[in-house]
C-alpha positions in Angstrom: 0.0 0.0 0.0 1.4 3.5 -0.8 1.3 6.3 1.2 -1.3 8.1 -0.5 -3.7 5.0 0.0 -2.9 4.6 4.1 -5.0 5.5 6.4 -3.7 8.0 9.2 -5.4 7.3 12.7 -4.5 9.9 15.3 -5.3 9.8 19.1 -6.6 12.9 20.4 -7.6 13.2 24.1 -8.0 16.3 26.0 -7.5 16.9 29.7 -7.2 20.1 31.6 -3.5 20.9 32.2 -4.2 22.0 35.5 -6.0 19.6 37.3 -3.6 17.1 35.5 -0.9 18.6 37.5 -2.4 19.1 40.7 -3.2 15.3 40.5 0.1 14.1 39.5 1.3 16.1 42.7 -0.7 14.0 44.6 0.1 10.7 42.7 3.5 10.8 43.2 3.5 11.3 46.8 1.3 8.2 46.5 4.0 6.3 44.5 6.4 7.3 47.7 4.5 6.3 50.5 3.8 2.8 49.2 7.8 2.2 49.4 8.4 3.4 46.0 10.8 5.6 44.4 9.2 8.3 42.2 12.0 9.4 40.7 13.5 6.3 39.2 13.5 6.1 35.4 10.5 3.6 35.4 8.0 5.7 37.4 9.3 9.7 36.3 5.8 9.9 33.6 3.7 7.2 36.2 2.2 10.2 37.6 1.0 12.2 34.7 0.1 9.3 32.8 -2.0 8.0 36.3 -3.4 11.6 36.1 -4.6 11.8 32.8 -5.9 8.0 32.9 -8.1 8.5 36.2 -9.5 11.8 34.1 -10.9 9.9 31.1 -11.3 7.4 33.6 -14.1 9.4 35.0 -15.2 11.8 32.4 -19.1 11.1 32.5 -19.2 13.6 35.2 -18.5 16.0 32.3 -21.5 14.3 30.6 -25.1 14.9 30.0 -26.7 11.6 29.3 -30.3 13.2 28.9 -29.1 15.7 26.2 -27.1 12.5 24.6 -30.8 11.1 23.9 -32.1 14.4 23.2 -29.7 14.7 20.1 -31.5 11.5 18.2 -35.0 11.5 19.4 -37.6 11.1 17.0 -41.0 10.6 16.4 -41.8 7.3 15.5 -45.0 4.8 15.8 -43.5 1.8 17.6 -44.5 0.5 20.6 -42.8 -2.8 20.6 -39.7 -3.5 22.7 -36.4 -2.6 21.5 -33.5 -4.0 22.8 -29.7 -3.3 23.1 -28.0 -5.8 24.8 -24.3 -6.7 26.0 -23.3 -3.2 25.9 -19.8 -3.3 27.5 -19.0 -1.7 31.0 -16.0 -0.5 32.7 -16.5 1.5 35.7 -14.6 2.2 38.9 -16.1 1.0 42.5 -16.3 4.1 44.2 -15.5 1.8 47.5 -12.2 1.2 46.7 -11.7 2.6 43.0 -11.1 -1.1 42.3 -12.3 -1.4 38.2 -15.6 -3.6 37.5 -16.4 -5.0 34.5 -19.1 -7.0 32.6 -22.1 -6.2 30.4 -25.3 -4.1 30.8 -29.0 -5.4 28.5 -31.2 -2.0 28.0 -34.9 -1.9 26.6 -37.5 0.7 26.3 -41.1 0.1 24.6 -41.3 3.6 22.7 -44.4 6.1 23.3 -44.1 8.5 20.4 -40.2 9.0 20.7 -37.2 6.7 19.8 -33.8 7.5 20.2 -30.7 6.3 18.0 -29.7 3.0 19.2 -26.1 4.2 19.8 -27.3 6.8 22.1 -28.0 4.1 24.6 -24.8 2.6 24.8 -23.3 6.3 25.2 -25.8 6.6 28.1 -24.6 3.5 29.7 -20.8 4.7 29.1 -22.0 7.9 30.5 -23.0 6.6 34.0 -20.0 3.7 33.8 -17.1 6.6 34.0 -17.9 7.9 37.3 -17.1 6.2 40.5 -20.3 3.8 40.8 -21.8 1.3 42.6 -23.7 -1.5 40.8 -26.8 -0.3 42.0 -26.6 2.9 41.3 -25.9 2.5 37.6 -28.5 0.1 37.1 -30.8 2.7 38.2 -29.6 5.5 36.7 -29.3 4.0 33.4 -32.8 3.6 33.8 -34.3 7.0 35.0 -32.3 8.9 32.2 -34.2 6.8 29.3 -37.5 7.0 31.3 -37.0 10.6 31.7 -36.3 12.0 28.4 -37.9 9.4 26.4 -40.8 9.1 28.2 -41.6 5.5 26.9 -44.0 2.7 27.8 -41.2 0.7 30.1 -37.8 0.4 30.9 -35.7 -2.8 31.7 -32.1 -2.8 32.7 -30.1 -5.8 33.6 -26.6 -5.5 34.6 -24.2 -8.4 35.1 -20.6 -7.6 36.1 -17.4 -8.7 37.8 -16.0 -6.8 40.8 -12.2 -6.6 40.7 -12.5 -5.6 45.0 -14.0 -9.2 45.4 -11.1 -11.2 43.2 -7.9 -8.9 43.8 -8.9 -8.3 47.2 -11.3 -9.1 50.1 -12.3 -12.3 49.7 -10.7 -12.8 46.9 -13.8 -14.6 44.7 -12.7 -14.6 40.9 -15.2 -16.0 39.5 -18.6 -14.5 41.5 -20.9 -12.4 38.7 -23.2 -9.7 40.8 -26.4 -9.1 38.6 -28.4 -6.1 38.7 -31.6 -4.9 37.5 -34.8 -1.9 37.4 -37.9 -2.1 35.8 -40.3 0.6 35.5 -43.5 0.5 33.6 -44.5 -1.9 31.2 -41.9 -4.2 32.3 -43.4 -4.8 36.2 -45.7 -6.8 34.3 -44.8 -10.6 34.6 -45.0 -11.4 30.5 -43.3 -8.6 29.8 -40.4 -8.6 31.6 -40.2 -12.1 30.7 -40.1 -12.0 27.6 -37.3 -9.2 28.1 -35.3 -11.9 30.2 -36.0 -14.1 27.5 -34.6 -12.1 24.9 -31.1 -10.9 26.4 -30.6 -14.5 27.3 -31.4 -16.0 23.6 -28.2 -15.8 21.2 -29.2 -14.6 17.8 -26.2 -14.0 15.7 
């Protein structure tokens, strides 16, 4: 391939120089209390690049998950149940900032207004980088859709692994902790079982 026919990727990231600094401050006095020494060659950038990680890290509090779905809502005459499932999660325990990972199933029965299907993964990403607790995200996932879209139901299932349980603790690596929140159409038995049905069921 020449290099008129490549394809240039470039990684652009922006963080705010001086809150980067103040926390590299702080990082590096981390870095010496555990025993360590900041100032050998292997650890000199650990505390910008630590800095700048926990930032994008946490960047949904930047975020506004209700204007993401505000940005692709249309009027549309559906009322069956649309579904977006295994959306990917990585979020930060706000018990011990210990990472948790694992996979969040979204559905909405539409009242008028649908939103782009990618918007609901953004709104799950949105709520995932803060520091959460399960619980919390499963519920919060849910009230944003329900409060802008104003649709028939909500479901949201949530099943993830806790780092703080198989690093740490009791030290469990292979425990999943499942979450969910239904509002709506979906506290009705056939409903939300045929919503359990469906995340469970592999189509593709």
């Amino acid at each position: 391939m020449n290099d008129n026919k490549k394809m240039i990727y470039e990684k652009i990231e922006e963080y705010d120089t001086r809150t980067t600094n103040e926390l590299a401050i702080h990082y590096k006095e981390v870095l010496r209390l555990i025993g360590e020494n900041p100032d050998r060659e292997g650890l000199l950038k650990t505390p910008q690049r630590v800095a700048k990680a926990i930032q994008f890290l946490t960047q949904g509090y930047n975020l506004d998950p209700r204007e993401i779905l505000n940005s692709a809502k249309f009027r549309e005459d559906y009322r069956e149940m649309v579904i977006v499932k295994d959306i990917e999660i990585y979020s930060l325990c706000e018990h011990h900032m210990v990472p948790f990972i694992g996979k969040a199933h979204v559905a909405y029965i539409p009242d008028k207004y649908i939103t782009g299907l990618s918007k609901i993964a953004r709104v799950v990403e949105i709520y995932a980088r803060r520091l959460q607790v399960q619980e919390r995200l499963t519920m919060q996932i849910k009230e944003a859709i329900n409060d802008t879209l104003k649709p028939l139901g909500v479901a949201v299932v949530i099943e993830a692994q806790h780092l703080c349980m198989a690093m740490r603790g009791v030290q469990k690596q292979n425990s999943v902790t499942t979450t969910s929140d239904f509002v709506g159409a979906f506290e009705r038995d056939k409903t939300r079982a045929e919503f359990l049905h469906l995340i469970g069921t592999k189509l593709h």
